[in-house]
Each structure stands twice: as C-alpha cells, then as structure tokens.
C-alpha positions in Angstrom: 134.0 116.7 57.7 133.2 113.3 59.2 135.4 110.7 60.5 134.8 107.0 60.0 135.8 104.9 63.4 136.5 101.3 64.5 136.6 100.6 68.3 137.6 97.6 70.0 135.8 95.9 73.2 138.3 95.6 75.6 135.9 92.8 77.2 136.0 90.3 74.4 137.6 92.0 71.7 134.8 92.7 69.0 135.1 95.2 66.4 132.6 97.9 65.8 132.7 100.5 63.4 130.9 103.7 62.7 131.1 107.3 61.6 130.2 110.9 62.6 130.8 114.6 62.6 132.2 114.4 66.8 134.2 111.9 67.5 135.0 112.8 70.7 131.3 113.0 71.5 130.7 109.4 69.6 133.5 107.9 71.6 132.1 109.2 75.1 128.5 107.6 74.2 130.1 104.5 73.4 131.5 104.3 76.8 129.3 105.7 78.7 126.8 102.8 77.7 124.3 105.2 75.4 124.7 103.4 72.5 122.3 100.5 72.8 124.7 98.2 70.5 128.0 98.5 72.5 126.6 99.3 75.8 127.2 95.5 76.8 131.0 95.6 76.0 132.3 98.6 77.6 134.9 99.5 77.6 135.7 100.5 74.5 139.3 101.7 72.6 139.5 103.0 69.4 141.7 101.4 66.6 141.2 103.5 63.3 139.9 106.6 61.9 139.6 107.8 58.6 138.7 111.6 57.3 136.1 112.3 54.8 134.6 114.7 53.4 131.1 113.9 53.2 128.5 111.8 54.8 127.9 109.8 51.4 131.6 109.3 51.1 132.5 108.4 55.2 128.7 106.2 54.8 130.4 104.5 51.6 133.5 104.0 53.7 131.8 102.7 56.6 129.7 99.7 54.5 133.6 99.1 53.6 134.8 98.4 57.3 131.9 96.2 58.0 132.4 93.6 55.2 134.6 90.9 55.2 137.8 92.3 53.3 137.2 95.8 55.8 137.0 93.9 59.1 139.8 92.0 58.3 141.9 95.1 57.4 141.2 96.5 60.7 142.4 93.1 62.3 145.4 93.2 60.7 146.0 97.0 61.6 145.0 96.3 65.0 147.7 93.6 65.4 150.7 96.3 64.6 149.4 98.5 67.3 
C-alpha cells in the first residue's frame, strides 16, 4: 500500500504533495529538514492522504494533486479544516 500526502508550510503556507509506503517516516524527514525541497519551510502539517494500492496508481494520483484542478482541491479541503 502507499499513501499519497499534501503538507502545508506552516511558515508561508505552500502546498507540497507527495507519496510513499511510510508516512510516518516521510512526514518526520519533512520536518526534520532531510528533504532538500521543504527543508526551508519547516514546519510542516499535513492536510490530505489518500490510500492506494500501488505505486503506478498513488504516482498517477500524485501528478493529480500537483496540477491546477488537484492543488486547488486541496485548497479548498484545507479551508474546511
């Protein structure tokens, strides 16, 4: 199984989305500056997750979240929470 993410920069509020197997373990190298694309906007919350069960099908998912019609999805999902 793999889960397809969104976190949200607490600093300035940008959106980044990802998947993997751990999420736990994704989420902790997110804030713990390992990842060298969100290390400068720590810290980090996350906002959405989505099960899949594969890596073409959470990769397919993921290409989703980054386009226009995803990102805005998540924006206005993020604005119920």
């Amino acid at each position: 199984m793999f889960t397809v993410y969104a976190i949200k920069s607490e600093l300035d509020g940008r959106i980044y989305v990802g998947f993997t197997d751990c999420l736990e373990r994704r989420l902790k190298e997110h804030n713990s500056g390992k990842t060298k694309s969100t290390k400068g906007f720590i810290p980090w919350k996350l906002i959405f997750t989505e099960r899949c069960e594969s890596r073409e099908i959470a990769r397919s998912r993921e290409k989703y979240f980054k386009s226009g019609c995803g990102k805005e999805y998540l924006k206005q999902t993020n604005k119920a929470l």
